[in-house]
C-alpha positions as CSV (number, residue, x, y, z in Angstrom):
1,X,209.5,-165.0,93.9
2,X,207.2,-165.8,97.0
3,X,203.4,-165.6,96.3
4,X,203.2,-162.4,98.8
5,X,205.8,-160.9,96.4
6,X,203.8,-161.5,93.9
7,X,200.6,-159.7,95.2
8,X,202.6,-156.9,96.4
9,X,203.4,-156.5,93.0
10,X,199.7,-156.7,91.7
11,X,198.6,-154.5,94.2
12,X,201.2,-152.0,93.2
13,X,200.8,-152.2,89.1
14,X,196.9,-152.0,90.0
15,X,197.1,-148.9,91.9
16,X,199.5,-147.9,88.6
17,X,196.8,-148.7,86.2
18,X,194.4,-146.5,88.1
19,X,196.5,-143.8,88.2
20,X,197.5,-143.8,84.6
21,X,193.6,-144.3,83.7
22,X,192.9,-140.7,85.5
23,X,196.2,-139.4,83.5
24,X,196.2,-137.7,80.2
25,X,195.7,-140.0,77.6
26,X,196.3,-137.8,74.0
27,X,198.2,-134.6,73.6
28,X,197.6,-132.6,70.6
29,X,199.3,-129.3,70.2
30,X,200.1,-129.6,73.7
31,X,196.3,-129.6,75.0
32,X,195.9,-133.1,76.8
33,X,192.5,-135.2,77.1
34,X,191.8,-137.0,80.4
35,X,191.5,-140.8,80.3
36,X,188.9,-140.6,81.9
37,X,187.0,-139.0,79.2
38,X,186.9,-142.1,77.4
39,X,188.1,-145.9,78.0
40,X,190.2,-144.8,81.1
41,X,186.9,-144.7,83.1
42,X,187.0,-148.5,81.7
43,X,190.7,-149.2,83.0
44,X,190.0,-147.5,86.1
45,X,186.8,-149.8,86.9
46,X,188.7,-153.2,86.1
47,X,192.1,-152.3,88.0
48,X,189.8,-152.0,90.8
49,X,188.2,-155.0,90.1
50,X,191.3,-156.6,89.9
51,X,193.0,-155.4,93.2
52,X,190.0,-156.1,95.1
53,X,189.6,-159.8,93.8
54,X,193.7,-160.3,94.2
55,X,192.8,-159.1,97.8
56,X,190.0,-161.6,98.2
57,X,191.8,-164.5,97.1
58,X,194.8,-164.1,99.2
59,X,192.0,-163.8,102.4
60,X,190.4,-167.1,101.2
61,X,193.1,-169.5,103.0
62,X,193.0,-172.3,102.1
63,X,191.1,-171.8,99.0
64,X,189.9,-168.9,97.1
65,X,186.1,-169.5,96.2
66,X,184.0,-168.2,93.6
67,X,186.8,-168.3,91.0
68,X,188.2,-165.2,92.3
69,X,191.1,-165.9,91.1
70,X,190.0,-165.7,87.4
71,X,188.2,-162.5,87.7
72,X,191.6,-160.9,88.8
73,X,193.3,-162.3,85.7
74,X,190.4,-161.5,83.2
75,X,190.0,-158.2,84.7
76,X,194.0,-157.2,84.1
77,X,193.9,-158.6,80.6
78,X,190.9,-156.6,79.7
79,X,192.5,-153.3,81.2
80,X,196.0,-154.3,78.7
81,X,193.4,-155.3,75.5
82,X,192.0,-151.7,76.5
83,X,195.2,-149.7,76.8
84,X,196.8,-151.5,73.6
85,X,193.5,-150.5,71.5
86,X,194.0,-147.0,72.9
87,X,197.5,-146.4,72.2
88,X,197.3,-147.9,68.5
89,X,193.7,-145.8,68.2
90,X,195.1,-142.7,69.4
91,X,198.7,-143.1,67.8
92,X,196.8,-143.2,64.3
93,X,194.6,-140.2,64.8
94,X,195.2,-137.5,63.0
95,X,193.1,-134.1,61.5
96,X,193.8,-130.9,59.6
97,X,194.5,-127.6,61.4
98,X,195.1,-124.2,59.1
99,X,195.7,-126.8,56.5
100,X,198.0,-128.6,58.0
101,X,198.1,-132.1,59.6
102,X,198.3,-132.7,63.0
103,X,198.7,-136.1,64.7
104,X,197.6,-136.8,68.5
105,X,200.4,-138.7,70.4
106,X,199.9,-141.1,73.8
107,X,200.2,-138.9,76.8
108,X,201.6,-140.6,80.0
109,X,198.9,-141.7,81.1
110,X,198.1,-144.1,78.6
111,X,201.6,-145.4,78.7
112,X,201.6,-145.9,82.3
113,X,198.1,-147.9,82.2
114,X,199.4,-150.0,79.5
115,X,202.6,-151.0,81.3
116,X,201.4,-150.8,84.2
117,X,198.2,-153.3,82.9
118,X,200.9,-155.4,81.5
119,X,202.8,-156.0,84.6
120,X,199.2,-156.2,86.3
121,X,198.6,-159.0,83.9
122,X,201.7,-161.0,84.5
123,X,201.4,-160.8,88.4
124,X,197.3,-162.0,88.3
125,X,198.9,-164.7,86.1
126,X,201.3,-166.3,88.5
127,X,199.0,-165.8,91.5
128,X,196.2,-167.4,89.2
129,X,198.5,-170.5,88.5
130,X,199.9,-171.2,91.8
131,X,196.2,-170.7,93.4
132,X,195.7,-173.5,90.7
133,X,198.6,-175.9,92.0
134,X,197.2,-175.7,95.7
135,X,200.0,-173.7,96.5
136,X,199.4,-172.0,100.0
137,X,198.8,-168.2,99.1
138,X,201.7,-167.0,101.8
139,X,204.5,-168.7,101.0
């Protein structure tokens, strides 16, 4: 797969990830909680981040400076460590209603950001190690 491939794809999962942290992120009884209520204000922040450093090392021909090509990859894996804790956090949550127990499930946007984040990860990954091998970023 050719680097610009590659970043299409970043770009893409990175405008996933944002969209996913705005998404619902728990459903219980069929009322839905914004992401960004909680940590999707978090994935939101560092999908950006990650876009807009993937953007600036693919500008930087020859070489990306300022390790720009790190704060893409860091940024992606700390939007998937986020979404992971998330979906195990609210998977487990649970409470009594009428004296009953309820459980909160995943909504979609959770599940997009975390697949999304995942495939975010993998792309920031291969750009990060062919930026590392002096490959040019265009071909």
């Amino acid at each position: 797969m050719s680097t610009n491939a590659v970043v299409k794809v970043a770009l893409f999962a990175g405008a996933f990830t944002a969209l996913g942290s705005i998404g619902p992120w728990a459903t219980i009884l069929g009322f839905s909680t914004a992401g960004t209520e909680g940590d999707g204000i978090i994935t939101l922040v560092l999908a950006i981040v990650a876009v807009a450093s993937t953007l600036v090392v693919m500008s930087t021909i020859p070489t990306p400076r300022y390790g720009t090509h790190w704060v893409a990859l860091v940024a992606s894996a700390l939007a998937l460590v986020v979404a992971v804790y998330d979906v195990l956090d609210v998977s487990s949550t649970s409470g009594q209603l009428a004296g009953e127990t309820v459980h909160a499930s995943p909504g979609w946007g959770l599940w997009l950001t975390l697949v999304a984040a995942f495939v975010l990860t993998c792309a920031t990954t291969l750009i990060n190690r062919r930026v590392r091998q002096g490959a040019p970023p265009q071909n």
